[in-house]
TORZAFI-744128 format. One record per residue (C-alpha): x, y, z. Coordinates in Angstrom, 3 decimals. Layout:
N
(node (X, Y, Z))
...
This chain:
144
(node (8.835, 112.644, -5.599))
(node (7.102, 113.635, -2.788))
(node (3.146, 114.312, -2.126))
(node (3.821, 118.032, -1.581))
(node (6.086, 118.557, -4.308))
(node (3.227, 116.786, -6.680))
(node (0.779, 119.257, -5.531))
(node (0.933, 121.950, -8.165))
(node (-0.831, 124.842, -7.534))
(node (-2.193, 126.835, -10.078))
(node (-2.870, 130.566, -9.857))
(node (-5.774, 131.565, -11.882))
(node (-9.912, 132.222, -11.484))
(node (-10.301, 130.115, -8.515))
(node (-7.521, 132.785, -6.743))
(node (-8.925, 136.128, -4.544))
(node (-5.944, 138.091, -6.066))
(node (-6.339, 136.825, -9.590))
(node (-9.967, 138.853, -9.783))
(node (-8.409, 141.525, -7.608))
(node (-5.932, 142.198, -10.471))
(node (-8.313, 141.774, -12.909))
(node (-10.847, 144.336, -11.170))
(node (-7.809, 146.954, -10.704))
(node (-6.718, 146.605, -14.285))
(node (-10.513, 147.078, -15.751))
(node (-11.133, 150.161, -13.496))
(node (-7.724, 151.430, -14.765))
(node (-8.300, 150.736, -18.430))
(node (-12.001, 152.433, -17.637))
(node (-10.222, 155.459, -16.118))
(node (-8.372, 156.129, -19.114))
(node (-10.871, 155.604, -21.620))
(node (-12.402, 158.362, -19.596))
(node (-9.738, 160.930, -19.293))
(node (-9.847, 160.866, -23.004))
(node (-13.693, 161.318, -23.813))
(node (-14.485, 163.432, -20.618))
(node (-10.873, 165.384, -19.598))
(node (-12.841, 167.853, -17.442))
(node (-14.833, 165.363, -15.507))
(node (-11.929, 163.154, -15.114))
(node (-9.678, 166.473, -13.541))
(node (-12.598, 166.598, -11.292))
(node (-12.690, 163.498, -10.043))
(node (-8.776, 162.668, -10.036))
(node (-8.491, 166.061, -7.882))
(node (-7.228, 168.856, -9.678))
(node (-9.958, 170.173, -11.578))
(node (-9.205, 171.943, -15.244))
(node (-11.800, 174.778, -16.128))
(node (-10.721, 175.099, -19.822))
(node (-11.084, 172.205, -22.048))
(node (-8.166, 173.472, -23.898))
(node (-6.045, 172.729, -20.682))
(node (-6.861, 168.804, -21.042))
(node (-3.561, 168.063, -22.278))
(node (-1.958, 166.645, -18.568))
(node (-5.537, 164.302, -18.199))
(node (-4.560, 163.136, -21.686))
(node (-0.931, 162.222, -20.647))
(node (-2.626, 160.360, -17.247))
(node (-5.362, 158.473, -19.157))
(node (-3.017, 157.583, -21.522))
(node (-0.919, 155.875, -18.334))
(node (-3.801, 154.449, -17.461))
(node (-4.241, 152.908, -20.462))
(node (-1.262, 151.519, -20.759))
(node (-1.148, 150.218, -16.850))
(node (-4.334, 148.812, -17.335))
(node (-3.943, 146.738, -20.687))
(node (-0.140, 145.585, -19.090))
(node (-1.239, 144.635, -16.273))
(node (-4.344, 142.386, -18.100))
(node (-1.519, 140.847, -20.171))
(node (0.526, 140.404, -16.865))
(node (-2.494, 138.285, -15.314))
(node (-3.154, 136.281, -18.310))
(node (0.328, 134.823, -18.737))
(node (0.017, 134.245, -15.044))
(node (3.069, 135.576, -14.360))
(node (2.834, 136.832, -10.689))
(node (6.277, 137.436, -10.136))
(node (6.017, 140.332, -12.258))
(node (2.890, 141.610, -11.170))
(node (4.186, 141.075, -7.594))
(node (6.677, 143.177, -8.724))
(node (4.971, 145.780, -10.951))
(node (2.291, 146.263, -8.194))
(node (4.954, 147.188, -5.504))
(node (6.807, 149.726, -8.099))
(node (3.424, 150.895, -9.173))
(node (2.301, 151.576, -5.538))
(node (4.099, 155.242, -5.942))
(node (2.202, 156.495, -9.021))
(node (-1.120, 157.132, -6.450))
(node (0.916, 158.471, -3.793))
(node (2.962, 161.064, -5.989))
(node (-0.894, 161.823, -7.265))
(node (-2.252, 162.239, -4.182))
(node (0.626, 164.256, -3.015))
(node (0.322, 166.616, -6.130))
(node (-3.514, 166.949, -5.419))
(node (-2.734, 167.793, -1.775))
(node (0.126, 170.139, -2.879))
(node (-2.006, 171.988, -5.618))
(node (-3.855, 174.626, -5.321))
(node (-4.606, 174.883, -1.584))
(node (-5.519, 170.832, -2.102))
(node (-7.577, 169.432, 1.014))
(node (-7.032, 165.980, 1.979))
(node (-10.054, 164.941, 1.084))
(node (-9.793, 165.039, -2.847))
(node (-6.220, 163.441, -1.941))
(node (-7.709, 160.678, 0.202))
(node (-8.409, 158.415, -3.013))
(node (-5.164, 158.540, -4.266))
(node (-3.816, 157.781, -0.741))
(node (-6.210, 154.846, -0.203))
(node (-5.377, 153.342, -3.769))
(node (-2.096, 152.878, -2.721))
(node (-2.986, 150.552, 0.070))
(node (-4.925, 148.763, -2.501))
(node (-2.518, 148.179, -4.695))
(node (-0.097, 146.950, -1.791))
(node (-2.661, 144.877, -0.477))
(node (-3.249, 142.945, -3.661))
(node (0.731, 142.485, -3.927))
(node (0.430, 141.070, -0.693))
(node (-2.191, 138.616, -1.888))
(node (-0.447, 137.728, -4.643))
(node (2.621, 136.815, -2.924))
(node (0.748, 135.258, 0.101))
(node (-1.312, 132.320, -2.747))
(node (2.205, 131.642, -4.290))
(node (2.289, 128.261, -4.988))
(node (4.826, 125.620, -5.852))
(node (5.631, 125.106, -9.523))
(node (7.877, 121.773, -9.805))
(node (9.420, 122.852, -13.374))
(node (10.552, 126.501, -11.787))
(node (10.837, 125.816, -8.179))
(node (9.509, 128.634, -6.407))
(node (7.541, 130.811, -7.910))
């Protein structure tokens, strides 16, 4: 076998990406947990403010994504599968852009409490990027 093909490199907490996932996924999993104990501070913040607590029921239904992004993606980065979370981040990427376009669509929405949404999505394509820039080679799967 040859010297590069012995070289196995591993992808885990010596990896800029693997944090970078890890740091997405936490503020996710944080975001939900806080669309379900403070709904009207998290319509606030997310851009689309509710007045009524009564009217929570939409920032349930986006915490509760966030949740579930959040914990999936964890999962995701301990089994070290990249390939899917290469692949979940670039599907993913449209969930803050349809956001931000709803907050910019809604209720004479500025661009500013759109902006976050907008610049999330970079984020999240930037850290597919870096996960499929520190692929390494994996002799039992080729490629990967």
């Amino acid at each position: 076998m040859s010297e590069k093909l012995r070289k196995v490199k591993r992808w885990g907490p010596k990896s800029l990406s693997f944090w970078l996932t890890i740091l997405c996924a936490s503020g996710l999993i944080c975001l939900g947990i806080n669309g379900f104990i403070q709904p009207i501070a998290a319509s606030r913040a997310f851009g689309l403010e509710i007045l009524n607590p009564l009217d929570s029921g939409y920032v349930r239904v986006k915490a509760t994504r966030d949740l579930a992004l959040g914990i999936s993606i964890i999962v995701f980065v301990f089994m070290r599968i990249k390939k899917v979370l290469i692949a979940f981040s670039l599907v993913s990427a449209i969930i803050p852009l349809i956001d931000g376009i709803m907050v910019l669509t809604q209720y004479g929405g500025e661009l500013k409490n759109s902006l976050q949404h907008f610049i999330t999505m970079i984020g999240v394509l930037l850290i597919a990027f870096l996960l499929w820039r520190e692929k390494g080679m994996d002799i039992s799967k080729g490629v990967s």
